[in-house]
C-alpha positions, 0 to 999 in steps of 0.5 A, a space after each residue: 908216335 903215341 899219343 894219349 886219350 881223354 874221356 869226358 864222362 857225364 853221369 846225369 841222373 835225379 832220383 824218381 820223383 812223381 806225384 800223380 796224387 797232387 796236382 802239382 809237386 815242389 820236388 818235380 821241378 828237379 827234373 824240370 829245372 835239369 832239362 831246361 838247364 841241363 838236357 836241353 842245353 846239352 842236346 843243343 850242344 851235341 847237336 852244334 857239334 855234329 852238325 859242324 862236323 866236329 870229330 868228337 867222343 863222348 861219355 854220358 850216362 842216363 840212369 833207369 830213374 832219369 829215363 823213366 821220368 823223361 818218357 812219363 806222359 805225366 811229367 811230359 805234361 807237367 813240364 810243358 806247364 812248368 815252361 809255360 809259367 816260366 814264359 809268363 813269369 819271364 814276361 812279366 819281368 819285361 813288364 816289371 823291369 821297364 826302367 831297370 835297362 841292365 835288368 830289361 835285357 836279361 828278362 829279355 833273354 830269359 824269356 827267349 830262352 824259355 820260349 826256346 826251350 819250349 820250341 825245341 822240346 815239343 817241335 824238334 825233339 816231340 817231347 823225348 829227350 831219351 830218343 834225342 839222345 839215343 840218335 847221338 849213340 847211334 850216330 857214334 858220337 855219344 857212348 850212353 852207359 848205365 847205372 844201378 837200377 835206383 842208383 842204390 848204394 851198392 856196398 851197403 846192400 853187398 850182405 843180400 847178394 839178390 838185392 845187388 843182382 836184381 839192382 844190376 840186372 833191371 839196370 841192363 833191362 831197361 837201357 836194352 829197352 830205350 837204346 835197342 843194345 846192352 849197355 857196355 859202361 856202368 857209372 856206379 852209383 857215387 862211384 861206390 865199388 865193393 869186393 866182388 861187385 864184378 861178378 854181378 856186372 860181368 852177368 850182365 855182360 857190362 865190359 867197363 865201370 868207373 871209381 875214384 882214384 883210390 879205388 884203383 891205386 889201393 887195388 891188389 896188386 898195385 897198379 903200374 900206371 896208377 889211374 892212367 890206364 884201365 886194369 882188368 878185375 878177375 871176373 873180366 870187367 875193367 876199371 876206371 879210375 877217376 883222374 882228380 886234377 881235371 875233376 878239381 879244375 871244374 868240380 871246386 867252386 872255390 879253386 875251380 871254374 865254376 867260381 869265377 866273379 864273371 859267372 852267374 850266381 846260382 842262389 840269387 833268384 827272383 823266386 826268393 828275392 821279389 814279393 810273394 804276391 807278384 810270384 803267386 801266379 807263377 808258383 806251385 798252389 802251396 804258394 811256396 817260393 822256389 827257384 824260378 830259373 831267372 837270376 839277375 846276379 853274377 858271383 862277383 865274390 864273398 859278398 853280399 852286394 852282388 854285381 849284374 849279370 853280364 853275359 858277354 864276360 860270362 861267356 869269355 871267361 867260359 871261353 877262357 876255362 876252355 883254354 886252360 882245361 884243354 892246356 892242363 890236359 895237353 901237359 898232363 898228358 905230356 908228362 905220362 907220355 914221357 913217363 910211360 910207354 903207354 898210350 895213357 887215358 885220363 878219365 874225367 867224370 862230372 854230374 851232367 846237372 853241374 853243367 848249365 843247372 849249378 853252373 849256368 855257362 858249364 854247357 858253354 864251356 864243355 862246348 869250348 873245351 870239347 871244339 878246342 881239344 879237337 883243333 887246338 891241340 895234338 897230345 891227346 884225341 877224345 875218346 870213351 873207355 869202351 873205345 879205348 878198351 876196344 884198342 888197348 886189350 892187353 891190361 893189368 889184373 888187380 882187385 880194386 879197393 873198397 872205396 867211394 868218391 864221397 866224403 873221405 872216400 868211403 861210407 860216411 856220407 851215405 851211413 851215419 846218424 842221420 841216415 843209418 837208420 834206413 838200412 835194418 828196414 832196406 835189408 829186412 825187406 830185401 831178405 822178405 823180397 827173395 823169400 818171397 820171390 823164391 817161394 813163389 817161383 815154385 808155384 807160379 800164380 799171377 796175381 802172386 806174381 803182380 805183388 811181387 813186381 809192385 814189392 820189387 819196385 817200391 823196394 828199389 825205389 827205397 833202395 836210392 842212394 839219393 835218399 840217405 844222401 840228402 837226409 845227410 847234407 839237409 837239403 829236402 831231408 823231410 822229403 826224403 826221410 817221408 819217401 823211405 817210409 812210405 816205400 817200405 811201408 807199402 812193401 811191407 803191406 804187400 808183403 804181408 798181403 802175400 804171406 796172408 794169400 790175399 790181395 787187396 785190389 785197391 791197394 794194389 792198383 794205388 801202388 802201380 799208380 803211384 810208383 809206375 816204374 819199371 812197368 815189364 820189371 823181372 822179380 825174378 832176378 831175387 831168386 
């Protein structure tokens, strides 16, 4: 009897941020924020499941960017810290909310959750979460795939095929260093696919990628079983396309889980609702607000008087979700079955961060879904492409359709007004960078080849698709807008350093200590 696949792919990455110049920076609390919300509850999760013995698969990428910054000792540090003020802030609030005995007992539970948090991160996981889930891979559970080296926006680099290569190919070097193999998956950064970019994947020997339905459904020729099944492109990489009935039930704040009245309300913090000078103690130097992690409000609805926080009706609507998911996907797959006369796949990728950090009880309800798929049901088994690839070899040929999961499904989001300014500078470096790297590889000289590994790093990390992303939504658009300039402005000082056969030693040692990533980088995937 056939039988259909669900793969759950989570994509979890944040842009490198790190400021060793300051003694503490608003923008590093992202990745902060992201492992007591998102990483840690998701290892406890994969944890829980392997040690109940629960027979699962699952897809989660871990971008370069993300690694490097879980593997810095400098952000180790920090984050410590980081877990330390939220302890403290958390008992203060006991203190504080004494006579508020609703609000007692939430301050109560954050601040065992934080001590948690704490307890598992430096005791359990000795402050390496890449290595915590590296074990899950390694155990078979977990299919950990990649992503483009900064997670640039591919199509708009397609005019310097080397930017591209050396995008992918840093990509692969760097999973191969934290995960001891080749990767087998790409999650494309936002899901962005151009005419040929398989070619540059199959170098790097990567087997699959993932892209929004219409990616897939506009290919040449059509495919026959639509998103349902893989198709192999030309150069042999196969493509998956992302389903968007499961992706709406959970992405949609409005129509989707994550919008229930029962869940707790992302944006009312304390960091933003309580004095100033009772937060100081627990806020960067700067004494700027920020989100503290400690929100006492459920969504409740469109309202401004918003209800208390419940977490025994949070976690039976997660409990609830889980039951419909797992349904809509036993239907679903009922009716393609019937259909067809494959074996057919649902691919359902997610932001990691949406689970836990936007929607707090997105953690609890993946646990749900993932322990009532496996028990509750017999339609479809969980699996990842890889495996389904690894049993499902004969598949249909077409060239994918430009596309994107971004608004419209294209470009708009990542070029228009506000950020199209970015790319004569990104594509004027990536030209300089393989002239430089093509010269100097005639004639090999190793404080040449210092310079050029610094120019590769600041012009990949120029290169991330984050920033165009956020000068477009407004959200740390004055951050953003700062970054791209200061990494093409220190890549072309190096640049002209280079042309000039001089060195500036300073200059130089700042640049490798400011953006120390990709410390055994390759420049001479430019050539």
């Amino acid at each position: 009897m056939r039988k259909g696949y669900l793969a759950l792919v989570l994509h979890a990455h944040l842009p490198f941020v790190r400021h060793p110049e300051h003694p503490s920076f608003l923008e590093e609390d992202w990745l902060f924020e992201a492992i007591t919300e998102t990483y840690i509850p998701l290892w406890q999760m994969l944890e829980g499941l392997v040690r109940d013995g629960v027979r699962f698969r699952l897809t989660m990428s871990l971008t370069p960017t993300l690694c490097a910054m879980l593997e810095d000792e400098l952000l180790r540090q920090r984050y410590l810290r980081y877990l330390n003020q939220a302890i403290g802030l958390s008992k203060s609030e006991i203190d504080r909310t004494i006579g508020q005995p609703e609000i007692n007992d939430l301050a109560r539970i954050y601040h065992t959750r934080f001590l948690e948090c704490r307890e598992i991160y430096v005791d359990r996981l000795n402050c390496d979460l890449v290595a915590a889930f590296r074990r899950f891979q390694d155990e078979g559970h977990l299919e950990i795939i990649t992503s483009a080296a900064t997670h640039a926006f591919l199509p708009l680099m397609a005019q310097n095929p080397q930017a591209v290569r050396a995008q992918i190919m840093i990509a692969r070097d760097e999973y191969q260093k934290y995960f001891g193999r080749k990767p087998r998956g790409i999650w494309l950064p936002e899901c962005a696919y151009f005419v040929g970019l398989e070619n540059y994947l199959k170098e790097a020997e990567i087997r699959w990628f993932s892209l929004d339905a219409h990616g897939l459904m506009f290919g040449t020729p059509r495919p026959r079983y639509a998103i349902f099944s893989p198709c192999f492109t030309a150069a042999g990489p196969a493509a998956f396309g992302r389903d968007r009935e499961s992706s709406k039930q959970v992405w949609s704040a409005q129509e989707g889980y994550p919008g229930d009245p029962a869940y707790r309300e992302f944006y009312r913090d304390i960091g933003f609702d309580l004095d100033l000078d009772y937060l100081k103690p627990f806020l960067h130097g700067d004494g700027l607000r920020k989100f503290t992690g400690i929100k006492y409000y459920r969504i409740t609805g469109r309202t401004l008087n918003k209800g208390i926080y419940v977490p025994g009706w949070a976690h039976g609507a997660a409990d609830h979700h889980a039951s419909d998911f797992v349904a809509s996907r036993v239907k679903q797959v009922a009716r393609l079955i019937e259909a067809t006369n494959i074996e057919p796949i649902v691919l359902s990728p997610f932001d990691a961060e949406l689970f836990g950090h936007w929607w707090y009880e997105g953690p609890t309800f993946l646990n749900f879904a993932i322990r009532k798929a496996v028990y509750d049901q017999s339609t479809f088994e969980l699996t990842t492409p890889s495996s389904y690839l690894a049993g499902h070899d004969t598949l249909q040929v077409i060239s994918p359709s430009p596309s994107s999961w971004g608004h419209k499904g294209f470009w708009e989001v990542w070029l228009d007004e506000s950020n199209s300014w970015i790319y004569p500078h990104l594509h004027a470096a990536a030209r300089r960078m393989t002239e430089c790297a093509s010269d100097v590889i005639k004639n090999p000289i190793a404080w040449k080849e210092r310079i050029l590994k610094q120019m590769a790093r600041e012009l990949l990390l120029a290169q991330a698709s984050d920033w165009a992303f956020l000068m477009k939504t407004g959200t740390a658009r004055d951050y953003s807008v700062k970054r791209t300039k200061d990494h093409i402005l220190r890549f072309t000082r190096l640049y002209d350093h280079l042309k000039a056969e001089s060195m500036d030693e300073e200059f130089l040692a700042d640049c490798e200590w400011r953006d120390n990533i990709f410390p055994e980088i390759n420049w001479r995937y430019y050539v």
